[in-house]
C-alpha positions as CSV (number, residue, x, y, z in Angstrom):
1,X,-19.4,-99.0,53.9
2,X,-16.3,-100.9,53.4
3,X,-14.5,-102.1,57.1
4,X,-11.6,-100.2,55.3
5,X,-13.4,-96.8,55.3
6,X,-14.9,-97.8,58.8
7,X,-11.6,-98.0,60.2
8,X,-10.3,-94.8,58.2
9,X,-12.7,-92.7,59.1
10,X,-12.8,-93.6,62.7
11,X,-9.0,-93.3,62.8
12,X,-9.7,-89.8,61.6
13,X,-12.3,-88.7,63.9
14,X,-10.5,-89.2,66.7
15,X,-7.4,-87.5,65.2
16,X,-9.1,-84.4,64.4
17,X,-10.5,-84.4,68.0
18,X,-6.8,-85.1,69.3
19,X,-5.7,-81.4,70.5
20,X,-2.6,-80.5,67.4
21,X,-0.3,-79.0,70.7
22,X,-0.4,-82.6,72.0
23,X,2.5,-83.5,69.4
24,X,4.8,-80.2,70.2
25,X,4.0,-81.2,74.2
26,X,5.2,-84.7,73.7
27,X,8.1,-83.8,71.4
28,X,9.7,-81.3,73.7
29,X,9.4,-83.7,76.9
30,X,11.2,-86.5,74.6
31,X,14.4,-83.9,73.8
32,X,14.8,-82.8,77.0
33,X,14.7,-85.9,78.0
34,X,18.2,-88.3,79.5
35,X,17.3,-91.4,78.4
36,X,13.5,-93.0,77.4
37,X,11.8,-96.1,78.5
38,X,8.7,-97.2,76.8
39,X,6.0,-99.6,78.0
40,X,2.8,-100.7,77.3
41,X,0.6,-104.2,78.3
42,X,-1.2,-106.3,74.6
43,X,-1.8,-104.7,71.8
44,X,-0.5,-101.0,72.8
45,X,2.7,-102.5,74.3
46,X,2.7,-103.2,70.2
47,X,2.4,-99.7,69.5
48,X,4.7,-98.7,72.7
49,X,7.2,-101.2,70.2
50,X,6.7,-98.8,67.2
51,X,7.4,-95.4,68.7
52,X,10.3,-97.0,70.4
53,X,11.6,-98.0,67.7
54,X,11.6,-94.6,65.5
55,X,13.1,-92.8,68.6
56,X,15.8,-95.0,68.3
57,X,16.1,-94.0,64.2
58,X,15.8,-90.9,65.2
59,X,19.2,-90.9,67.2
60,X,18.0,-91.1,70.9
61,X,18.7,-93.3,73.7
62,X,15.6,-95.8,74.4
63,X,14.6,-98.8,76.0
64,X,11.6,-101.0,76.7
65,X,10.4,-101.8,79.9
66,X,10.1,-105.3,80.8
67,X,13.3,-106.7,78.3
68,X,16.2,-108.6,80.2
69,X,19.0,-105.6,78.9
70,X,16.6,-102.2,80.0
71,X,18.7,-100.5,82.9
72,X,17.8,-99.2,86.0
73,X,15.6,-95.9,85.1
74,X,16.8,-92.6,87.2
75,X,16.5,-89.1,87.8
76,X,16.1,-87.2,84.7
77,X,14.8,-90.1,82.0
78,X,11.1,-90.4,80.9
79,X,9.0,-93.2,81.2
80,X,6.2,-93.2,78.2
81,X,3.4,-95.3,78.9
82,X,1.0,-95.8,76.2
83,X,-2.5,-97.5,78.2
84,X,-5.6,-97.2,77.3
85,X,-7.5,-97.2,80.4
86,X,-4.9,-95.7,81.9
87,X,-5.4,-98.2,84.6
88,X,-3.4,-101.2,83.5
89,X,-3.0,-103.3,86.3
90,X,0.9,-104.9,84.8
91,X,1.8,-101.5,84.4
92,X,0.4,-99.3,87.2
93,X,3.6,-100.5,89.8
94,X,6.1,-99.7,87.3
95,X,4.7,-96.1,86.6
96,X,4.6,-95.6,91.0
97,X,8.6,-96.8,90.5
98,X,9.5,-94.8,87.5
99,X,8.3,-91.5,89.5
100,X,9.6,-92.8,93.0
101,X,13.3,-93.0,91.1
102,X,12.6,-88.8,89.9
103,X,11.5,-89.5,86.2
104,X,9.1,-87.9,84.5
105,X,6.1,-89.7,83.4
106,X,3.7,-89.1,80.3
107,X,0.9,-91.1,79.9
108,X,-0.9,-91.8,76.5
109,X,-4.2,-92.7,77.1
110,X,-8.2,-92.3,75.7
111,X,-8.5,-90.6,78.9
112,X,-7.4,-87.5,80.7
113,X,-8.5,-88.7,84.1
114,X,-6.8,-92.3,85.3
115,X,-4.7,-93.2,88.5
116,X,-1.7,-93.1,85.5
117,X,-2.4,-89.5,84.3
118,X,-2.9,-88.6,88.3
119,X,0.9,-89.7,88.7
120,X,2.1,-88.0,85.1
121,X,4.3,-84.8,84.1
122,X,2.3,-84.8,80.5
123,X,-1.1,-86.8,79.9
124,X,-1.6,-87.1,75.9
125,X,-5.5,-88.1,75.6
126,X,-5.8,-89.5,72.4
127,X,-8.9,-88.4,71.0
128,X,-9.3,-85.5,73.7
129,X,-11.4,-87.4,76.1
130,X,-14.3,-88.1,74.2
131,X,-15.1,-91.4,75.2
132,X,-17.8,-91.6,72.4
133,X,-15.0,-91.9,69.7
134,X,-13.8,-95.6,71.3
135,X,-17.3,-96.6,71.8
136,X,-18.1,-100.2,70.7
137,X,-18.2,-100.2,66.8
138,X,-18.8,-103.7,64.8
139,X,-15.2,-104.5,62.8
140,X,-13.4,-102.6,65.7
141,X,-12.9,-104.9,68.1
142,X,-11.1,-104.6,71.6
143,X,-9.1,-101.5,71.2
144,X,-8.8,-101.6,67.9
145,X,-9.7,-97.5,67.5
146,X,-7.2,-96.5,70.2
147,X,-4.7,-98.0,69.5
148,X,-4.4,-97.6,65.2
149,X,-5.2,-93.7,66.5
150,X,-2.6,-94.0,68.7
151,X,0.0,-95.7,66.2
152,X,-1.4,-92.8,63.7
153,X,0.1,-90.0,66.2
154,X,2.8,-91.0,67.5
155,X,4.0,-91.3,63.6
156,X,3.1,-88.2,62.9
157,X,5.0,-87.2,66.0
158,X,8.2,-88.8,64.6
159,X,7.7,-87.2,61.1
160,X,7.6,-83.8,62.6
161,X,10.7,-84.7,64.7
162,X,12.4,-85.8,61.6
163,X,11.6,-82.4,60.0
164,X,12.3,-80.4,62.9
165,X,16.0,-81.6,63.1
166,X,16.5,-82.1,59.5
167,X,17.1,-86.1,59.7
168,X,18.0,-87.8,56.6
169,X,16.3,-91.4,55.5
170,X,20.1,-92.4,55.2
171,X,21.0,-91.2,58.5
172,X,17.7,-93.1,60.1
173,X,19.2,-96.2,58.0
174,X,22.5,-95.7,59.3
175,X,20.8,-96.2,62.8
176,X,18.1,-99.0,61.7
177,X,19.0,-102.4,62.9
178,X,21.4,-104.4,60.5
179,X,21.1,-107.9,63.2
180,X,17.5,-108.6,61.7
């Protein structure tokens, strides 16, 4: 098997595991939301980068955590963590201050049960839980399964947002960064 359909058809197990209400869950807690901040430690703090990113195509207000200009978060925003574990140590006092200031918290994660998902208004458990989908798997190394599964989501997230609220490709543009 080619590391290319390795990687494809892991991405897709743990998709098909991934509960389909996870995306209309995560969707509605963004739009209700005041502002969003987004955070994440290594390689899903590169993700956390992504879906930050298309939220702000998408027309809403959003900041990473951790950059010099992100304000003070308050009563009313959301805090989106995107952790593995769900036991980053970097991100664990930053989720305890996000809910001490009144915002609600989700967590994306491989697992339902962390001190993180213990503190959260929504847990999405990429890959429902099933620690067997991440195990150790030669040409996926460190992650590598969570967080393209996670990446995978969280697009498909966006693209159902974009078709939910009938956003254009020139309207995203409009939005898209022209300082790059």
């Amino acid at each position: 098997m080619s590391s290319q359909q390795l990687i494809l058809d892991k991405i897709t197990n743990v998709l098909k595991a991934t509960p389909t209400n996870l995306e209309a869950d995560l969707l509605k807690i963004v739009d209700e939301a005041g502002r969003i901040f987004i955070g994440g430690a290594g390689r899903s703090g590169l993700v956390s980068r992504f879906f930050a990113m298309r939220l702000v195509h998408s027309g809403y207000k959003v900041s990473m955590v951790g950059e010099i200009v992100t304000p003070s978060i308050q009563s009313g925003d959301l805090f989106i963590v995107i952790s593995g574990s769900g036991e980053t140590e970097t991100l664990l006092p930053l989720v305890r201050k996000a809910k001490s200031q009144g915002a609600k918290l989700v967590v994306i994660s491989m697992k339902a049960k962390s001190t993180m998902a213990d503190l959260a208004d929504l847990v999405v458990p990429v890959g429902a839980n099933n620690t067997d989908l991440f195990a150790k798997t030669h040409g996926m190394p460190m992650g590598t399964t969570f967080e393209l599964s996670t990446l995978i989501f969280l697009e498909s997230a966006i693209a159902t947002l974009v078709d939910q609220k009938g956003l254009t490709e020139e309207g995203m543009r409009a939005i898209h960064a022209n300082l790059e």
